[in-house]
DSSP file (Angstrom, degrees, kcal/mol; ACC not computed):
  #  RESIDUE AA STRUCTURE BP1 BP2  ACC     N-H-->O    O-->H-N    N-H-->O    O-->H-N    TCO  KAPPA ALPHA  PHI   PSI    X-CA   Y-CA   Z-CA
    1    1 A X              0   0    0      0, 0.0    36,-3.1     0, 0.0     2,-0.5   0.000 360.0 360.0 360.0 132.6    5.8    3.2  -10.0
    2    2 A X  E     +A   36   0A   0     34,-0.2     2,-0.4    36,-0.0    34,-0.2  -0.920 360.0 155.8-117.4 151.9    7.2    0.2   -8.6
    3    3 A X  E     -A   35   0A   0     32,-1.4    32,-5.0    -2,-0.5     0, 0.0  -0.915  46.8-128.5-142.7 154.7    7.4   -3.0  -10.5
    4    4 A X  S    S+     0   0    0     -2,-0.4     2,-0.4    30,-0.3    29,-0.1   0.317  80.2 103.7 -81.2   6.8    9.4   -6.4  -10.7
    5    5 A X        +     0   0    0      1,-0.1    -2,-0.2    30,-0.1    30,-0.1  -0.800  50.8 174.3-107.0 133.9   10.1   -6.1  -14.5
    6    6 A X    >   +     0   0    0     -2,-0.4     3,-2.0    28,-0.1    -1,-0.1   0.211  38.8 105.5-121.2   9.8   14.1   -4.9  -13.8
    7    7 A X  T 3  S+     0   0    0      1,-0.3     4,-0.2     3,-0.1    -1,-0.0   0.816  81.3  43.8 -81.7 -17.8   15.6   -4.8  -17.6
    8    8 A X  T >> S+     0   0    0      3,-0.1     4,-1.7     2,-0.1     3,-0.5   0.401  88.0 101.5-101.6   7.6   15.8   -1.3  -18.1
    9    9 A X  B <4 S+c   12   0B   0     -3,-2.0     7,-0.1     1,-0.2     4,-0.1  -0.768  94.3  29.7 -88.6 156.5   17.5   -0.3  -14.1
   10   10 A X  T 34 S+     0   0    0      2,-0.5    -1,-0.2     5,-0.5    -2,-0.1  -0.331 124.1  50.2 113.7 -55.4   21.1    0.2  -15.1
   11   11 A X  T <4 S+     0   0    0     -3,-0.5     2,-0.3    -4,-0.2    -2,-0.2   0.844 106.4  51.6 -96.1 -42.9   20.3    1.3  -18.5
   12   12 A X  B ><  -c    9   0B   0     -4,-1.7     3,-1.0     1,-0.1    -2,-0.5  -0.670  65.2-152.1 -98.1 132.1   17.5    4.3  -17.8
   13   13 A X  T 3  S+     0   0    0     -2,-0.3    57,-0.2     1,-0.2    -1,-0.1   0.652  95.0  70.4 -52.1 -20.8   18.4    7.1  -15.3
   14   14 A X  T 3  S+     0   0    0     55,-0.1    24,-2.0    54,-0.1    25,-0.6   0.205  98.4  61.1-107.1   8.4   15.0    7.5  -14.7
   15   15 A X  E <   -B   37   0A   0     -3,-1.0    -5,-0.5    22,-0.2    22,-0.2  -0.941  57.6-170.4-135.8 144.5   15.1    4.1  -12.9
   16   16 A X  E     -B   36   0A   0     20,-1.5    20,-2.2    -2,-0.2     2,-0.7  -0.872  22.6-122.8-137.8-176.6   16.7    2.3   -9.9
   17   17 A X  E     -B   35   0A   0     -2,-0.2     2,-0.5    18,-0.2    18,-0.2  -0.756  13.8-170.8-122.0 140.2   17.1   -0.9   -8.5
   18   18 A X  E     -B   34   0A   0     16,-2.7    16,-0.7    -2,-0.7     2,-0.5  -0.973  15.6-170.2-125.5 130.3   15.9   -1.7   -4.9
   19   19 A X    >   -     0   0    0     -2,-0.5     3,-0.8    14,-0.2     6,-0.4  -0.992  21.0-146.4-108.4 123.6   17.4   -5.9   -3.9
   20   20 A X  T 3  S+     0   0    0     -2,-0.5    -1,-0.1     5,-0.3     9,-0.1   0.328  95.2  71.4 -25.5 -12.2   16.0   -7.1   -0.8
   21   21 A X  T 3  S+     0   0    0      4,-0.1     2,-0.2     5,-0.1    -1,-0.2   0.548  84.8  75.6 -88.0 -11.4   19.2   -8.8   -0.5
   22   22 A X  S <> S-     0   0    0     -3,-0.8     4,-6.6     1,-0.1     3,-0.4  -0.621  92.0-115.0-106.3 141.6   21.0   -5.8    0.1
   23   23 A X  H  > S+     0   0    0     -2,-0.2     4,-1.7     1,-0.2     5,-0.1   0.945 119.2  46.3 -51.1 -62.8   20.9   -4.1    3.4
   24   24 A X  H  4 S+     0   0    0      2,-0.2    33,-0.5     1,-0.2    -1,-0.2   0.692 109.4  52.8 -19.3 -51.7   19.3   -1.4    2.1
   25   25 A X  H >4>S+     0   0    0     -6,-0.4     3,-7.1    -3,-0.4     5,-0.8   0.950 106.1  57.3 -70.3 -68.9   16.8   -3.4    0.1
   26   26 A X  H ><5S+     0   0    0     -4,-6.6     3,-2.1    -7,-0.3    -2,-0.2   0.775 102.3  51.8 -36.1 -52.0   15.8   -5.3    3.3
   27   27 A X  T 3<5S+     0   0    0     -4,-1.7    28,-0.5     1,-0.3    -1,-0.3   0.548  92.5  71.5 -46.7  -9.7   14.9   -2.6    5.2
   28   28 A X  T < 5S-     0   0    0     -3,-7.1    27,-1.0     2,-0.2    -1,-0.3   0.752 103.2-125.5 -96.3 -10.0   12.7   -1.3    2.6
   29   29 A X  T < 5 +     0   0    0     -3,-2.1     2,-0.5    -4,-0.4    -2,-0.1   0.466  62.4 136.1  91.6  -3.6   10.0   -4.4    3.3
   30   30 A X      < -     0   0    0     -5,-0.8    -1,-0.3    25,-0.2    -2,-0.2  -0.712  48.4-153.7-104.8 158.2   10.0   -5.6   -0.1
   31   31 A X  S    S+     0   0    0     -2,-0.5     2,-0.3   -12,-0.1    -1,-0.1   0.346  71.0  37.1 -75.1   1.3   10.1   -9.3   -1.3
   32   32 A X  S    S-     0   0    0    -14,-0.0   -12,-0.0   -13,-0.0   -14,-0.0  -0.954  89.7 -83.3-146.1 148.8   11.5   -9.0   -4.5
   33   33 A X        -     0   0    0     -2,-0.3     2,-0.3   -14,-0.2   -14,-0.2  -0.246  59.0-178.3 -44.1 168.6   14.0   -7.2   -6.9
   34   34 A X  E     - B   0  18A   0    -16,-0.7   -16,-2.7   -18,-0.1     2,-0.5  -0.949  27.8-141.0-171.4 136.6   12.2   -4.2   -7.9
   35   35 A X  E     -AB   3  17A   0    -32,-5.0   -32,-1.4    -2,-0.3     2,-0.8  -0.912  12.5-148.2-111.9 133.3   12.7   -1.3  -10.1
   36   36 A X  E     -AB   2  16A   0    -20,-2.2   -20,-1.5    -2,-0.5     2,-0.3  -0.915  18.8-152.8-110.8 150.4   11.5    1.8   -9.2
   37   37 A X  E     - B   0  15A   0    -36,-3.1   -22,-0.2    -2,-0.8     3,-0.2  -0.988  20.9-177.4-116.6 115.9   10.4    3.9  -12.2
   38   38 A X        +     0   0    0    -24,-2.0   -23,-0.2    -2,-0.3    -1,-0.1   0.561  59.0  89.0-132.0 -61.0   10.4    7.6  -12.5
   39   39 A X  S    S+     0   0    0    -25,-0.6     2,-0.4     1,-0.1    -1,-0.2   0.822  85.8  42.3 -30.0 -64.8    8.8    8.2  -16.1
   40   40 A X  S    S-     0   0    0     -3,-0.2     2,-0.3     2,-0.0    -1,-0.1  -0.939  78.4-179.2-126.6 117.9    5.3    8.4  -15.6
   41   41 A X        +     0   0    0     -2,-0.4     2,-0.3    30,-0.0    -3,-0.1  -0.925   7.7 158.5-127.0 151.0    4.7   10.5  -12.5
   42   42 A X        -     0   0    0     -2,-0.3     2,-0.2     2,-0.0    -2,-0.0  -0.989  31.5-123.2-158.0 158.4    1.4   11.3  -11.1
   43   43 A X        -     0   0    0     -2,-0.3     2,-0.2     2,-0.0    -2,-0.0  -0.562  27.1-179.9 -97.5 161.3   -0.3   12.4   -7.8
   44   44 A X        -     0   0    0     -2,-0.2     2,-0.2     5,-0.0    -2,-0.0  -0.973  32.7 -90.4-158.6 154.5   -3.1   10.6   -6.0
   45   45 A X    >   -     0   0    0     -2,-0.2     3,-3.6     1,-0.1     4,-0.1  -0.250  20.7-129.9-105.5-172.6   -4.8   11.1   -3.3
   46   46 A X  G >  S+     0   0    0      1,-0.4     3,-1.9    -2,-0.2    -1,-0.1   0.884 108.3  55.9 -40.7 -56.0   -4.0    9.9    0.3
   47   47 A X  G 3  S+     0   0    0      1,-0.3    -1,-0.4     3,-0.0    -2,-0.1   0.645  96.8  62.5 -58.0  -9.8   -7.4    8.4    0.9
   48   48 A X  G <  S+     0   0    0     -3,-3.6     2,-0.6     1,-0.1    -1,-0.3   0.124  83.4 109.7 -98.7  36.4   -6.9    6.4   -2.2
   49   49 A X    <   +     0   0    0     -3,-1.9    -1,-0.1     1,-0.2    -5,-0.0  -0.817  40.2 176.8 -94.2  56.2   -3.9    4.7   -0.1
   50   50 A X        -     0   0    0     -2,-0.6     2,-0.3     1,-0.1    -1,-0.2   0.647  57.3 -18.9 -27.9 -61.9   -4.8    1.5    0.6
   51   51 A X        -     0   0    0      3,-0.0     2,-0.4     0, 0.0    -1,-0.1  -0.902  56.7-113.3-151.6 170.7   -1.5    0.1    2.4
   52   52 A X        -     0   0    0     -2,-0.3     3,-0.1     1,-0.1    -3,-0.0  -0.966  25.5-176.9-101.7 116.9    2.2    0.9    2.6
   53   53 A X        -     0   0    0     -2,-0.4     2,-0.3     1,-0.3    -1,-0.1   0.638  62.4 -25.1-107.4 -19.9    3.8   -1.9    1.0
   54   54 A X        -     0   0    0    -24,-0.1     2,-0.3    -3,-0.1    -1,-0.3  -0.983  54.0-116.8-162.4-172.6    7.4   -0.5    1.9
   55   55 A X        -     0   0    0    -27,-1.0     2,-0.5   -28,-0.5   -25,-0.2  -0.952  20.1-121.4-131.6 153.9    9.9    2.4    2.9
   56   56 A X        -     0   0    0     -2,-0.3   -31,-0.1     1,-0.1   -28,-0.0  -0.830  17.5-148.2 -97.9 123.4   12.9    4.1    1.6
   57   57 A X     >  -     0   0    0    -33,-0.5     4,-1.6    -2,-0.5     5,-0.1   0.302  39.2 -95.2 -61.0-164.9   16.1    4.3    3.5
   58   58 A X  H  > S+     0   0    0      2,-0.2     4,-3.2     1,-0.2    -1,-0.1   0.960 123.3  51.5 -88.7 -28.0   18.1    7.2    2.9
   59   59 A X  H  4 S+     0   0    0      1,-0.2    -1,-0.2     2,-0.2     5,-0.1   0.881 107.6  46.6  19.4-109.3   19.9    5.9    0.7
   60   60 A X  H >4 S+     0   0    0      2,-0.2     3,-2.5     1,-0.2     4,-0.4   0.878 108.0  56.5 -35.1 -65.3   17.4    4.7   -1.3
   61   61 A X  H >X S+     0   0    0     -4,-1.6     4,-2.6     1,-0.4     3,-1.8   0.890 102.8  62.0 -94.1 -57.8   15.3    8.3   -1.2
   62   62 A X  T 3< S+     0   0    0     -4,-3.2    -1,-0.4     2,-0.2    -2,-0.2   0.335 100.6  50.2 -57.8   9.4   18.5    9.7   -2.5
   63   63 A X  T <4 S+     0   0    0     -3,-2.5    -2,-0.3     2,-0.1    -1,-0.2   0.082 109.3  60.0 -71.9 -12.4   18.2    7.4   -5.8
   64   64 A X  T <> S+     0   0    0     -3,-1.8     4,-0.9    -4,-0.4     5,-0.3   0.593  99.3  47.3 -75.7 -50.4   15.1    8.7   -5.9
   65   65 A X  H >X S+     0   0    0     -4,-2.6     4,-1.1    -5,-0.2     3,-0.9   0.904 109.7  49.5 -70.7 -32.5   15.8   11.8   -6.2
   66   66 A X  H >> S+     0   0    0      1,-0.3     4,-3.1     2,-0.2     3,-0.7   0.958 112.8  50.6 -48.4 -60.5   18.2   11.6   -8.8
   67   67 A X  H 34 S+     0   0    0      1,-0.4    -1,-0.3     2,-0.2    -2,-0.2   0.584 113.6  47.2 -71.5  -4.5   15.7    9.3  -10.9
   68   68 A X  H XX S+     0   0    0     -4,-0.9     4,-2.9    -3,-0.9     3,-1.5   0.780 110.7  49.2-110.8 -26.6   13.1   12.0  -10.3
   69   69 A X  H <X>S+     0   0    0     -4,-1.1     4,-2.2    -3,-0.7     5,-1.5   0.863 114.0  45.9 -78.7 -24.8   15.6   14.8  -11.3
   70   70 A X  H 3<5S+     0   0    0     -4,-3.1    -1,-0.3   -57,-0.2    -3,-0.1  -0.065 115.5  48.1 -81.4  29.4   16.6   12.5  -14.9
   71   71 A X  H <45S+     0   0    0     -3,-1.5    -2,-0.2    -5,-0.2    -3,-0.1   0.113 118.3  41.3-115.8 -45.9   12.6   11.9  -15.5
   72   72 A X  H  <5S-     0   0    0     -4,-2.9    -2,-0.2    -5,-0.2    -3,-0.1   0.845 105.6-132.2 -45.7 -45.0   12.2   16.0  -14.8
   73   73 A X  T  <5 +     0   0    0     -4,-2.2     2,-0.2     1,-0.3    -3,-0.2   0.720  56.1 151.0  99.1  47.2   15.3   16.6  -16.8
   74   74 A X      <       0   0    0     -5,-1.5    -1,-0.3    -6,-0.2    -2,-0.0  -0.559 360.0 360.0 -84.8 157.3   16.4   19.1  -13.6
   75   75 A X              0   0    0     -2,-0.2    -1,-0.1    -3,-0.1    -6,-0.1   0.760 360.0 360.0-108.4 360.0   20.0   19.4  -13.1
């Protein structure tokens, strides 16, 4: 899940922070701080995709993976 409520990146593992302000960020197409969250994972499927609201550098996608391996509790 991504959200604008940011209090817990920093503090949770299972969470990271994407800035538009940040090189990184920018590329990713979104307008706002943002947390992505990791806890509550679920599939869906494609057709239920509406739009692509951004992408993850590599960066990024490797902060993901961490945060997916602390919500999995892989090492």
């Amino acid at each position: 899940m991504i959200t604008g409520n940011i209090r817990l990146v920093g503090k949770e593992p299972t969470q990271f922070l994407i800035d538009p302000l940040t090189s990184e960020g920018n590329s990713s197409g979104l307008k706002h701080q943002s947390a992505v969250k990791c806890e509550n994972l679920m599939t869906i499927a494609q057709s239920n995709i509406l739009r692509t609201i951004g992408f993850l550098s590599d960066d990024l996608t490797r902060q993901l993976d961490q945060c997916l391996k602390a919500a999995l509790e892989l090492s």
